[in-house]
HTML snippet that shows the backbone in 3Dmol.js (N, CA, C, O; Angstrom):
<script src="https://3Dmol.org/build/3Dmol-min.js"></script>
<div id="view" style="width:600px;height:400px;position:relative"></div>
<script>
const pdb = `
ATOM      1  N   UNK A   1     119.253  48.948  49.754  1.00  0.00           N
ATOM      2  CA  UNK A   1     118.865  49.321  51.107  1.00  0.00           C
ATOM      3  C   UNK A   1     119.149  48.134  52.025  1.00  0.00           C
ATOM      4  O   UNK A   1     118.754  47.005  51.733  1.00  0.00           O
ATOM      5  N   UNK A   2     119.960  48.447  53.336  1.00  0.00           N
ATOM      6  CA  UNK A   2     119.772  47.405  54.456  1.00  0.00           C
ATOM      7  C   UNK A   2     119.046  46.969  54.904  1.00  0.00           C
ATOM      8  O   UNK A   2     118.119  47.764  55.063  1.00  0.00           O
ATOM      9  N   UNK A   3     118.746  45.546  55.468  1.00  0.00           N
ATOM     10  CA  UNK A   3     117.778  44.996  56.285  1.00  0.00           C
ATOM     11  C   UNK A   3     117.694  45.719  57.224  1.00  0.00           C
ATOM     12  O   UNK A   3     116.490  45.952  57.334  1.00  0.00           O
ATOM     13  N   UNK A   4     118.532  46.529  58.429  1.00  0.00           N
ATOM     14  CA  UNK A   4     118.281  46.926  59.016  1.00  0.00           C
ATOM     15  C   UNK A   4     117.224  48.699  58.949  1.00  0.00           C
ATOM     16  O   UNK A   4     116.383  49.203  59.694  1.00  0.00           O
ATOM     17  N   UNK A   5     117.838  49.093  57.734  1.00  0.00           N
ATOM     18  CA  UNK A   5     117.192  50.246  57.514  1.00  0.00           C
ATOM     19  C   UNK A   5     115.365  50.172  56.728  1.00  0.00           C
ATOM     20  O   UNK A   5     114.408  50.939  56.832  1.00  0.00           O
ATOM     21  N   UNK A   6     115.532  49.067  56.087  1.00  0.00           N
ATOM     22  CA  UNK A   6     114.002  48.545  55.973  1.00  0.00           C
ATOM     23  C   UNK A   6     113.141  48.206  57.074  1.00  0.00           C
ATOM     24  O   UNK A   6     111.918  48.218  56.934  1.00  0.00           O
ATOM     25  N   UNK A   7     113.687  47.911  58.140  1.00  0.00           N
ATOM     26  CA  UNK A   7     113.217  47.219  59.525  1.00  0.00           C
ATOM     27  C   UNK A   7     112.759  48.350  60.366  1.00  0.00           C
ATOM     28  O   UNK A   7     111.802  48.509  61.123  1.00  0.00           O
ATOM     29  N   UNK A   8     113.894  49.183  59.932  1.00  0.00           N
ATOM     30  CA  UNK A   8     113.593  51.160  60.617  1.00  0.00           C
ATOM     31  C   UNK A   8     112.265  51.478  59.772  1.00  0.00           C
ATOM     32  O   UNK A   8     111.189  51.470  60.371  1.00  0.00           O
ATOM     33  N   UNK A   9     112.310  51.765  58.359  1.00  0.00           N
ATOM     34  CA  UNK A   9     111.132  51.842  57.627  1.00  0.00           C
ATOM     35  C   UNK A   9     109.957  51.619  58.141  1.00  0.00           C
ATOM     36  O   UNK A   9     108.996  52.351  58.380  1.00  0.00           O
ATOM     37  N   UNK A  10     110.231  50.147  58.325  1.00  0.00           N
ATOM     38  CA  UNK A  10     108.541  49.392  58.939  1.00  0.00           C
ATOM     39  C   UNK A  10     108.325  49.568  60.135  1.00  0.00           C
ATOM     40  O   UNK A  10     107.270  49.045  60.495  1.00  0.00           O
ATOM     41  N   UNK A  11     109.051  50.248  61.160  1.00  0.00           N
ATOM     42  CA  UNK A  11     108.634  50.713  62.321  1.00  0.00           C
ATOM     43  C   UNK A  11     107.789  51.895  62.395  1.00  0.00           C
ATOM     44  O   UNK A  11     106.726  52.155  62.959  1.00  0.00           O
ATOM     45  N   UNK A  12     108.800  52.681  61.461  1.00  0.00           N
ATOM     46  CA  UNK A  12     107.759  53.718  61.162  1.00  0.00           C
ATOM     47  C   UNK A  12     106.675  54.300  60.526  1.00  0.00           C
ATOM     48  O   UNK A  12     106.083  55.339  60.819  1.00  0.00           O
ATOM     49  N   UNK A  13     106.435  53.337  59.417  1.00  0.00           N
ATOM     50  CA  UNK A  13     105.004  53.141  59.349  1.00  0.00           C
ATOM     51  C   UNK A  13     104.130  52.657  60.412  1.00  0.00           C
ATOM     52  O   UNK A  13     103.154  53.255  60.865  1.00  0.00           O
ATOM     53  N   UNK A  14     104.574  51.524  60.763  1.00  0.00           N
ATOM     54  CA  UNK A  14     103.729  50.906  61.944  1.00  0.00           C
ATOM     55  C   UNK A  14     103.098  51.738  62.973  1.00  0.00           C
ATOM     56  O   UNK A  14     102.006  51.521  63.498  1.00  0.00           O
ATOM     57  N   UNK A  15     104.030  52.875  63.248  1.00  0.00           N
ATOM     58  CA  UNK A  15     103.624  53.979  63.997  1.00  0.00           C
ATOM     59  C   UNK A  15     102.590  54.702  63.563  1.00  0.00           C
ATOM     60  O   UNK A  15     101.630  55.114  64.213  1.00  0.00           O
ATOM     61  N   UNK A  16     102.837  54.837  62.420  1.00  0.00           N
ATOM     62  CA  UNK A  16     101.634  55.540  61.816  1.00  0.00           C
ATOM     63  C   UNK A  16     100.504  55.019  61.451  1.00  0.00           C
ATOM     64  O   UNK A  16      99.701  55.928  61.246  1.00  0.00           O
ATOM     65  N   UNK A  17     100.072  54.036  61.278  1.00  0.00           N
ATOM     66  CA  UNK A  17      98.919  52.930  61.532  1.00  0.00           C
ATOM     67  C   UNK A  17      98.673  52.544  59.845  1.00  0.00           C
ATOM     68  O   UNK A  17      97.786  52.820  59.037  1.00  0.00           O
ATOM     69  N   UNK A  18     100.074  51.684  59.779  1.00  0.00           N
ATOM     70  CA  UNK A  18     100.322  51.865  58.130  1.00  0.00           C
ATOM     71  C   UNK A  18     101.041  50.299  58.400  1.00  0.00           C
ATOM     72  O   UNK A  18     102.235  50.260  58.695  1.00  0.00           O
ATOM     73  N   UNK A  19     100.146  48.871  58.267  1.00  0.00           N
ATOM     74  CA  UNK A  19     100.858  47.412  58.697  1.00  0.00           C
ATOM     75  C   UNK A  19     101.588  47.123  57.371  1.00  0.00           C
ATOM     76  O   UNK A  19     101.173  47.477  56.268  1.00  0.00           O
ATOM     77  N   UNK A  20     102.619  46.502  57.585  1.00  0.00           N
ATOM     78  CA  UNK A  20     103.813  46.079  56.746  1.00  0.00           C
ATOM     79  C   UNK A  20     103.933  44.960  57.002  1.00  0.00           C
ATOM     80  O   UNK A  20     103.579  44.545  58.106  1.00  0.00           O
ATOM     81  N   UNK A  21     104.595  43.948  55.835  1.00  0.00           N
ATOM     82  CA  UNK A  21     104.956  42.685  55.980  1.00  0.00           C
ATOM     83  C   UNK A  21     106.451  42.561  55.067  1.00  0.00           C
ATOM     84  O   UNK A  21     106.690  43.412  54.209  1.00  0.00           O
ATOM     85  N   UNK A  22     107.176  41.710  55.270  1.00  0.00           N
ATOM     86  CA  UNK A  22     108.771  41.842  54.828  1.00  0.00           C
ATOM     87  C   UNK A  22     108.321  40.339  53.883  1.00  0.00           C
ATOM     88  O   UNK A  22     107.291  39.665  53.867  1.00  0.00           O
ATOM     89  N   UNK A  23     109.570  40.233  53.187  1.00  0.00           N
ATOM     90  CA  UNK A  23     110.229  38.968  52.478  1.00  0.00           C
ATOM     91  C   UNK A  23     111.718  38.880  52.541  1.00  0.00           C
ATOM     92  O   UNK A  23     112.507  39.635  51.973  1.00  0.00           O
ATOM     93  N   UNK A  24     112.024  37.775  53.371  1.00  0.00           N
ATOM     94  CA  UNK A  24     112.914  37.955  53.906  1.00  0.00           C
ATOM     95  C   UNK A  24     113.748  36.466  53.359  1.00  0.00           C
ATOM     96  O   UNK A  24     113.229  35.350  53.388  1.00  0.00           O
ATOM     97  N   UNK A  25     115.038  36.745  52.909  1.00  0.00           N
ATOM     98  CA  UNK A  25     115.794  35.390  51.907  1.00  0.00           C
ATOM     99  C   UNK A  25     116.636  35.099  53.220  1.00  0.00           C
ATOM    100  O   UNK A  25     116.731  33.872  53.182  1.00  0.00           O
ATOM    101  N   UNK A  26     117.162  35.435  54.120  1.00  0.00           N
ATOM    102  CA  UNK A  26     118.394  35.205  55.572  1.00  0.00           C
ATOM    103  C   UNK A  26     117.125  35.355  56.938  1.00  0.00           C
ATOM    104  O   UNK A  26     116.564  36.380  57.326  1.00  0.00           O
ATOM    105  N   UNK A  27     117.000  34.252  57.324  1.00  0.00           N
ATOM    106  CA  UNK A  27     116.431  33.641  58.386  1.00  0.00           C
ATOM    107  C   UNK A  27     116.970  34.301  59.729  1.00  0.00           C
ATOM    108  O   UNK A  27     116.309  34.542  60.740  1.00  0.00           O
ATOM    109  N   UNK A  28     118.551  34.577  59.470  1.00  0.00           N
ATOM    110  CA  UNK A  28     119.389  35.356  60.933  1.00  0.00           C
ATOM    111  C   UNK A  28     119.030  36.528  61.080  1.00  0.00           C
ATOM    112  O   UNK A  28     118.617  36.939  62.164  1.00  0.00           O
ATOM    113  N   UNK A  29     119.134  37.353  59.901  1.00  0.00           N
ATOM    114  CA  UNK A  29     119.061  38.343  59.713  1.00  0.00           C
ATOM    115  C   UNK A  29     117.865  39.179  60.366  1.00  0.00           C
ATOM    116  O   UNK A  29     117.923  40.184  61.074  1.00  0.00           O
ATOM    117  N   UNK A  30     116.773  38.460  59.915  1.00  0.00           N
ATOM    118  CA  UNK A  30     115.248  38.684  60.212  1.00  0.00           C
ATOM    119  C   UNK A  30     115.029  38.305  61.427  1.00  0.00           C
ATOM    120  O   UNK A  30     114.203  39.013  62.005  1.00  0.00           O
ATOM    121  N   UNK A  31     115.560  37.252  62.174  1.00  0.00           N
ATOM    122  CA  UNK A  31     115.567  36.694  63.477  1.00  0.00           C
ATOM    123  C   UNK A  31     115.864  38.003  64.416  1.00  0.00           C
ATOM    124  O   UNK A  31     115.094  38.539  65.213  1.00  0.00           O
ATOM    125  N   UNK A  32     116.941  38.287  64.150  1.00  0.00           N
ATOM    126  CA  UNK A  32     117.938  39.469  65.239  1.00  0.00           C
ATOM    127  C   UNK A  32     117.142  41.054  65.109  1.00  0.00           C
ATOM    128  O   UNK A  32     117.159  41.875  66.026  1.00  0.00           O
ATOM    129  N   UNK A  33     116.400  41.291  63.659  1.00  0.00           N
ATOM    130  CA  UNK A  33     115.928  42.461  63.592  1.00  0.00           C
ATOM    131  C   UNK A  33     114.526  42.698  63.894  1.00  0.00           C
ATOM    132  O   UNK A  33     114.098  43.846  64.005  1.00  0.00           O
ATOM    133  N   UNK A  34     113.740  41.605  64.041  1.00  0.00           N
ATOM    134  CA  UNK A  34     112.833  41.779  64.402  1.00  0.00           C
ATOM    135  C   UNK A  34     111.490  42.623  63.839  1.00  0.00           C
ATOM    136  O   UNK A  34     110.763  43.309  64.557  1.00  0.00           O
ATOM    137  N   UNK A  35     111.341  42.437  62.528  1.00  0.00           N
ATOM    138  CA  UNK A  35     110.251  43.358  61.696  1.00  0.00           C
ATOM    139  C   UNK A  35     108.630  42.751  62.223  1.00  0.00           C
ATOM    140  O   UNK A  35     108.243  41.613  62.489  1.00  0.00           O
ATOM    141  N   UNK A  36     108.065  43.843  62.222  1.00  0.00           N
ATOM    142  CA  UNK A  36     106.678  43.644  62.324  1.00  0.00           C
ATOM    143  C   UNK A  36     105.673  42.017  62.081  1.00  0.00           C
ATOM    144  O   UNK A  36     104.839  41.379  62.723  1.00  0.00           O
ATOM    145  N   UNK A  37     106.447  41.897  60.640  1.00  0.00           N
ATOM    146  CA  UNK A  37     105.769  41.019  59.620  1.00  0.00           C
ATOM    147  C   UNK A  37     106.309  40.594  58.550  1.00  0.00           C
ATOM    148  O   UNK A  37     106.230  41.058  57.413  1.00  0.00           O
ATOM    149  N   UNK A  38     107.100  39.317  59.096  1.00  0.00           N
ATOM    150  CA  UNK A  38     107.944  38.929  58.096  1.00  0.00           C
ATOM    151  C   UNK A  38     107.842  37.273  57.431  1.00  0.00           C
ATOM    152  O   UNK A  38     107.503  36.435  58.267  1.00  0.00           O
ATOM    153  N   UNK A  39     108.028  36.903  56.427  1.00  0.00           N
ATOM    154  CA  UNK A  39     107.870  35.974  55.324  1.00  0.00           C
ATOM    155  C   UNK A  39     109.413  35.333  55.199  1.00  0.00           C
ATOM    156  O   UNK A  39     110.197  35.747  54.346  1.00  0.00           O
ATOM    157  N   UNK A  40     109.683  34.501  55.946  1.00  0.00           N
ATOM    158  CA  UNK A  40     111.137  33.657  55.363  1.00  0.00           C
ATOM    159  C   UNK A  40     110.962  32.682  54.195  1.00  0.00           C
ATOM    160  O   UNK A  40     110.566  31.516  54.200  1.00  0.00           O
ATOM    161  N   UNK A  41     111.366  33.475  53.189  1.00  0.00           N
ATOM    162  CA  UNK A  41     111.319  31.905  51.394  1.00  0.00           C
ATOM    163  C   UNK A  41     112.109  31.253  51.653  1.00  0.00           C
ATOM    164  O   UNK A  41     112.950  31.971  52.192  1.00  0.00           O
ATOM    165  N   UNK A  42     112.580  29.893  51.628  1.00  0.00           N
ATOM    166  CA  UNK A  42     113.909  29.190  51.015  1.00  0.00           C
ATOM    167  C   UNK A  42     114.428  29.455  50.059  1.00  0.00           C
ATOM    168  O   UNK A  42     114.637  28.383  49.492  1.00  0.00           O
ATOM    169  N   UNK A  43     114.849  30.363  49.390  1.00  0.00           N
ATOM    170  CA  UNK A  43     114.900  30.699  47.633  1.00  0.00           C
ATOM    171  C   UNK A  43     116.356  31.185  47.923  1.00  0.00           C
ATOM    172  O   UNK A  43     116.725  31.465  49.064  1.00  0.00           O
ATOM    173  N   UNK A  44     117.166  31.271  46.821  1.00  0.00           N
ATOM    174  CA  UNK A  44     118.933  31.397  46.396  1.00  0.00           C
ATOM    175  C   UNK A  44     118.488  33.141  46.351  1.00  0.00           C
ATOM    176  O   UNK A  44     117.585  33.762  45.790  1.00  0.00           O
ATOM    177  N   UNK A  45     119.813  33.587  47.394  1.00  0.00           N
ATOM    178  CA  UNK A  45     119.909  35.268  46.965  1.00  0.00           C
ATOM    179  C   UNK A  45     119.700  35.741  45.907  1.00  0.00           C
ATOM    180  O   UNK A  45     120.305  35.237  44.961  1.00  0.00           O
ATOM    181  N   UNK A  46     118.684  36.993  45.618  1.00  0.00           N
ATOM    182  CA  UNK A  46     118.118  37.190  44.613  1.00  0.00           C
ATOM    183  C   UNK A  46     117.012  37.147  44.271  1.00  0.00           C
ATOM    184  O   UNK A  46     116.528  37.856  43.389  1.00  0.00           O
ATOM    185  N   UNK A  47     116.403  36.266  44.945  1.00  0.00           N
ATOM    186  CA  UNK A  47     115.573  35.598  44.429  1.00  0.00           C
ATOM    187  C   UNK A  47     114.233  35.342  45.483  1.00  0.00           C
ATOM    188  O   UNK A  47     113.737  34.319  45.955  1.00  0.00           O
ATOM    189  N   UNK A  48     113.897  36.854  45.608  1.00  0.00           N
ATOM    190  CA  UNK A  48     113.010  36.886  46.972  1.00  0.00           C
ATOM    191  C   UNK A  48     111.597  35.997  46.565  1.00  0.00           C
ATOM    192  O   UNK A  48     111.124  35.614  47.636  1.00  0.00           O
ATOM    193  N   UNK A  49     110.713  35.507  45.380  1.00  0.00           N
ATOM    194  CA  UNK A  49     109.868  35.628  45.066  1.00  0.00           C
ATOM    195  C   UNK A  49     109.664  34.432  44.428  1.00  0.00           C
ATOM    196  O   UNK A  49     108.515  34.111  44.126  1.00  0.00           O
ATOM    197  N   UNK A  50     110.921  33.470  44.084  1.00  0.00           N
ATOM    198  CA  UNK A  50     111.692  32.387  43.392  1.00  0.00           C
ATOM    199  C   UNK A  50     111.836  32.140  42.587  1.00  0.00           C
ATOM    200  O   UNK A  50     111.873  33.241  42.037  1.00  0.00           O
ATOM    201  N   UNK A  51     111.998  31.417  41.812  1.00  0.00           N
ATOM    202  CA  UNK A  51     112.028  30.828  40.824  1.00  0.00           C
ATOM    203  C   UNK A  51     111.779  31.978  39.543  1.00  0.00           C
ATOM    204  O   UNK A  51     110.590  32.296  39.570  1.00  0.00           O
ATOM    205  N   UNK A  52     112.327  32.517  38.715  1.00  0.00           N
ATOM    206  CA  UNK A  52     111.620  33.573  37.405  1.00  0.00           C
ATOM    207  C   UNK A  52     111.383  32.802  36.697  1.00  0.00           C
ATOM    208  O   UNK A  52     111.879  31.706  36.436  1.00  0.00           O
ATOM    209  N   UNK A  53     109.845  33.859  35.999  1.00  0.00           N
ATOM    210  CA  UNK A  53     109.313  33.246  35.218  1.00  0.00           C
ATOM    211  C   UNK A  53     108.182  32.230  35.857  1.00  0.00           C
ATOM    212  O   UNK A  53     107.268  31.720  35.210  1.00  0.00           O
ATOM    213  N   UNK A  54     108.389  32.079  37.003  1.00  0.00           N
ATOM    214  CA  UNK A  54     107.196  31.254  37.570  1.00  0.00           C
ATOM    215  C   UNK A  54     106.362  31.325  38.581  1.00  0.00           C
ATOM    216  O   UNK A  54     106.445  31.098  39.788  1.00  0.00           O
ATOM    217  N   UNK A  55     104.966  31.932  37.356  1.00  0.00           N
ATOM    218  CA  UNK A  55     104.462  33.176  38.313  1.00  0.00           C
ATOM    219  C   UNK A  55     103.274  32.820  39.131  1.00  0.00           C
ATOM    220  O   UNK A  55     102.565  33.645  39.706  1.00  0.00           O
ATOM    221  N   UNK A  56     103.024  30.887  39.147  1.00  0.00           N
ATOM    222  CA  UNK A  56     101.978  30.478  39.545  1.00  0.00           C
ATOM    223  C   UNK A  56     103.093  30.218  41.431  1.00  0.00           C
ATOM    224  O   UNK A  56     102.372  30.576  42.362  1.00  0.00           O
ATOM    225  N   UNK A  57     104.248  29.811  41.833  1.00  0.00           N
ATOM    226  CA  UNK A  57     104.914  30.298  42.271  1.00  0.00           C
ATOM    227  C   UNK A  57     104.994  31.360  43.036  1.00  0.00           C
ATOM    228  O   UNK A  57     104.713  31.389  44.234  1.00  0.00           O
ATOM    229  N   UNK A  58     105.425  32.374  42.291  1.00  0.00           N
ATOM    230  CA  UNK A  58     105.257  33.950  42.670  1.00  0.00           C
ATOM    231  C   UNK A  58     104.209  34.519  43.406  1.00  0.00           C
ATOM    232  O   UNK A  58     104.324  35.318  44.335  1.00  0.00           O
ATOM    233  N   UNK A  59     103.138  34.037  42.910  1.00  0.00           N
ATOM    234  CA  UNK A  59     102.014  34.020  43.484  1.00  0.00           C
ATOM    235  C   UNK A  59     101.698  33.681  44.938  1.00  0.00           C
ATOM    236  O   UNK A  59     101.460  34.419  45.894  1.00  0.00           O
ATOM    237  N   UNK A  60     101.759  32.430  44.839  1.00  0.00           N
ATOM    238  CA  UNK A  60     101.997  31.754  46.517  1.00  0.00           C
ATOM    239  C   UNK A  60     102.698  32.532  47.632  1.00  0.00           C
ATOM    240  O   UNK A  60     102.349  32.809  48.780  1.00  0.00           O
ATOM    241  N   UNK A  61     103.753  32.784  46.955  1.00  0.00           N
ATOM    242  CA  UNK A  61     104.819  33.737  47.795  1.00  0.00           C
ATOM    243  C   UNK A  61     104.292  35.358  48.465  1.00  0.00           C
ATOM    244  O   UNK A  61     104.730  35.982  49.431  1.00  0.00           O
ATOM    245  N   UNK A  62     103.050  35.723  47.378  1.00  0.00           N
ATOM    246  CA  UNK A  62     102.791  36.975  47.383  1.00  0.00           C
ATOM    247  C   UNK A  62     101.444  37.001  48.609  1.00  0.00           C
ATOM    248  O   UNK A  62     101.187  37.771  49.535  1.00  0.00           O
ATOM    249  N   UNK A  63     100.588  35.398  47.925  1.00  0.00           N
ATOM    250  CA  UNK A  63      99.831  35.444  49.149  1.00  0.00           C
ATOM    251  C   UNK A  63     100.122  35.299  50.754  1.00  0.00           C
ATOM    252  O   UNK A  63      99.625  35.837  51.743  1.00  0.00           O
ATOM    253  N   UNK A  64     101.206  34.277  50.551  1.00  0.00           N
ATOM    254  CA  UNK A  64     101.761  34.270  51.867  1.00  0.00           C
ATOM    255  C   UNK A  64     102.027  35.276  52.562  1.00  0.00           C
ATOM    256  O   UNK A  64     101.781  35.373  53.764  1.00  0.00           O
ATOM    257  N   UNK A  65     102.607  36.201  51.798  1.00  0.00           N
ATOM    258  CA  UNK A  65     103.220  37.144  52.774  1.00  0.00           C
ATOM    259  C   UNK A  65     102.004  38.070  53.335  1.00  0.00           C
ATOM    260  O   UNK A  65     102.037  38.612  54.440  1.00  0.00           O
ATOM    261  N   UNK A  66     100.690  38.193  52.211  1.00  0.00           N
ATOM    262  CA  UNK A  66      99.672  39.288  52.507  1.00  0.00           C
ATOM    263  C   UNK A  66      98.886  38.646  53.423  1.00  0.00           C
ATOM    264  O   UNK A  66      98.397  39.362  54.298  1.00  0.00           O
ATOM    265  N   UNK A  67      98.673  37.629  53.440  1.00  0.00           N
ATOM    266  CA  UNK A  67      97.785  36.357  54.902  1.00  0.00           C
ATOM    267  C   UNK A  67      98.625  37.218  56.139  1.00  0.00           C
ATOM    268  O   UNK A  67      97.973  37.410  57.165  1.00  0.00           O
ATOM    269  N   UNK A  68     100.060  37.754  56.096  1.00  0.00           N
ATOM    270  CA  UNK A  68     100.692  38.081  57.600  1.00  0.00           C
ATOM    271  C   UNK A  68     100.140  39.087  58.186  1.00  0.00           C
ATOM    272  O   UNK A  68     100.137  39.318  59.395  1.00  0.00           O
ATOM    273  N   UNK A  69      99.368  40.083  56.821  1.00  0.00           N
ATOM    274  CA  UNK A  69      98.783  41.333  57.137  1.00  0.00           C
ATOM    275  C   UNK A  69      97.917  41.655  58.210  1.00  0.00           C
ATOM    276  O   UNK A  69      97.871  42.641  58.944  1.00  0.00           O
ATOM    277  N   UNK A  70      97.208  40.573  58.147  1.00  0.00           N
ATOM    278  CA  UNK A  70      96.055  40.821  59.487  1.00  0.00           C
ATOM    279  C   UNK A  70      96.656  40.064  60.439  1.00  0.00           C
ATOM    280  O   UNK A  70      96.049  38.994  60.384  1.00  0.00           O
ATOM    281  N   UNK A  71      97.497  39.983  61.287  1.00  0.00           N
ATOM    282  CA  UNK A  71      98.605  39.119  62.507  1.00  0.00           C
ATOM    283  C   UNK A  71      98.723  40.307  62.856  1.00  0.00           C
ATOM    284  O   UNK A  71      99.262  41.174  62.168  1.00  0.00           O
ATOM    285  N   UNK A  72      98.112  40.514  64.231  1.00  0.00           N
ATOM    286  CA  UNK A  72      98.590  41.943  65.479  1.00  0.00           C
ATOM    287  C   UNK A  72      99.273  41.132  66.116  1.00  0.00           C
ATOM    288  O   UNK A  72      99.758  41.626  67.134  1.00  0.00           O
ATOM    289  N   UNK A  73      99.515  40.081  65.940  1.00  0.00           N
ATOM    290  CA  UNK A  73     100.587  39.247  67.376  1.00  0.00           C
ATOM    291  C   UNK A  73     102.258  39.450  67.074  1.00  0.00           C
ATOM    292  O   UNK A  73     102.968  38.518  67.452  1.00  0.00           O
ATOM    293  N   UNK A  74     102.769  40.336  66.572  1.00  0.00           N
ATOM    294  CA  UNK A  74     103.920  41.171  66.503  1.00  0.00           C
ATOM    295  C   UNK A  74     105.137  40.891  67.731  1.00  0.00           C
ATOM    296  O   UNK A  74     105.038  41.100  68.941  1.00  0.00           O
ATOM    297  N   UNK A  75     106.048  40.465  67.124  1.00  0.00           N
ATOM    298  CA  UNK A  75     106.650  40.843  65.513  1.00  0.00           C
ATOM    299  C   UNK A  75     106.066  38.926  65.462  1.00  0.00           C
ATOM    300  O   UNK A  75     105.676  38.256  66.418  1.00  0.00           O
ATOM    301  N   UNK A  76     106.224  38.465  63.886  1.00  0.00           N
ATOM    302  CA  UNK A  76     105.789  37.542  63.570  1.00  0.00           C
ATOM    303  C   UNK A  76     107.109  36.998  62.403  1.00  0.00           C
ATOM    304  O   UNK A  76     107.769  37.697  61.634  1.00  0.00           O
ATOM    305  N   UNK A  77     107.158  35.720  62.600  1.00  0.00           N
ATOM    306  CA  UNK A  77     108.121  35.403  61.534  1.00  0.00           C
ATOM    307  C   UNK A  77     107.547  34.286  61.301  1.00  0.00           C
ATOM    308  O   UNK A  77     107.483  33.384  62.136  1.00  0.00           O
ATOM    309  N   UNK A  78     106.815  34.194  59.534  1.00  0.00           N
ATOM    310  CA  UNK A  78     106.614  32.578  59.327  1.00  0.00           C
ATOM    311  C   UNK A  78     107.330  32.421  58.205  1.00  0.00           C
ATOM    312  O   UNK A  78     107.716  33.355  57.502  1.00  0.00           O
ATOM    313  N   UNK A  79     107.567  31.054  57.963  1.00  0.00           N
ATOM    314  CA  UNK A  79     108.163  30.023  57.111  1.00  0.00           C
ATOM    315  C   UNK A  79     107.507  30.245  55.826  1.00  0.00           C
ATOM    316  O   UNK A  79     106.296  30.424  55.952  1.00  0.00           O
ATOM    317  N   UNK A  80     107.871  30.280  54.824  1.00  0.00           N
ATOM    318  CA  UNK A  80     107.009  29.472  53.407  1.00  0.00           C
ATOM    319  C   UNK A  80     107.881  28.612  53.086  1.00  0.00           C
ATOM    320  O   UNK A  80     109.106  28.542  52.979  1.00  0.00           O
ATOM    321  N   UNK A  81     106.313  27.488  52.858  1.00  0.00           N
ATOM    322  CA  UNK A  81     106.835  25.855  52.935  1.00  0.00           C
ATOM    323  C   UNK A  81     107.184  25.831  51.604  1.00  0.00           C
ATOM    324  O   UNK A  81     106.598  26.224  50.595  1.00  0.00           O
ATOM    325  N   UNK A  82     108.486  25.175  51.829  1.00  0.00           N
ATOM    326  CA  UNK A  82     109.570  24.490  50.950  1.00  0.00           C
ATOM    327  C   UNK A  82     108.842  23.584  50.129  1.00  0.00           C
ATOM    328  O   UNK A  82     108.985  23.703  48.912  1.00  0.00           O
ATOM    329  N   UNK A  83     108.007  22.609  50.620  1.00  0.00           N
ATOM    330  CA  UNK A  83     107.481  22.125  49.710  1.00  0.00           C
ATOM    331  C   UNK A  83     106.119  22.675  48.359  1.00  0.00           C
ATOM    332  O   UNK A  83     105.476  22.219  47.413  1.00  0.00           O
ATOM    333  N   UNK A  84     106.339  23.995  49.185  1.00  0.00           N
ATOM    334  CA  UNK A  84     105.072  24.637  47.824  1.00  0.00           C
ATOM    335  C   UNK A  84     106.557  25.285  46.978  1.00  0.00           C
ATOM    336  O   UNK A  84     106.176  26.118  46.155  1.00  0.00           O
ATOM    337  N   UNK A  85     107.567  25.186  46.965  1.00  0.00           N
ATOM    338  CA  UNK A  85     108.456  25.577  45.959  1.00  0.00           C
ATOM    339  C   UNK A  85     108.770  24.674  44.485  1.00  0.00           C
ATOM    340  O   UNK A  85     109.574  25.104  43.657  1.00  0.00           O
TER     341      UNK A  85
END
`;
const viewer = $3Dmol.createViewer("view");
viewer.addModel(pdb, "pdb");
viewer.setStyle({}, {cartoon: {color: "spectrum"}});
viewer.zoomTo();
viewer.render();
</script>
């Protein structure tokens, strides 16, 4: 599925009073499309979540993105820090 057609997705939930948050590996990409609630990793294509196999890691990544959940200040784009990688 496209970024852009995921971005359609989360609009339309949003409409429906249904909040979404993205994970997003291309910083441009997410910049120009503008999703609700989005999570930029530093992580190599593929590899939305990082590192496999490392699930203390994975974790971080998962909270990060669910902390965006309660943000009505829309659309939102934060960072996960490079250095928790």
């Amino acid at each position: 599925m496209c970024n852009q057609t995921v971005c359609l997705v989360q609009a339309a939930l949003e409409r429906e009073g249904i909040t979404t948050v993205s994970i997003s590996l291309l910083r441009e990409v997410v910049s120009a499309l503008r999703p609700p609630r989005a999570l930029w990793v530093p992580f190599p294509m593929g590899y939305p979540m990082g590192k496999p196999n490392d699930a203390a890691l994975q974790h971080r990544v998962l909270a990060a993105a669910l902390t965006l959940l309660s943000r009505n200040d829309v659309p939102v784009l934060a960072d996960f820090p490079a250095d928790s990688c």
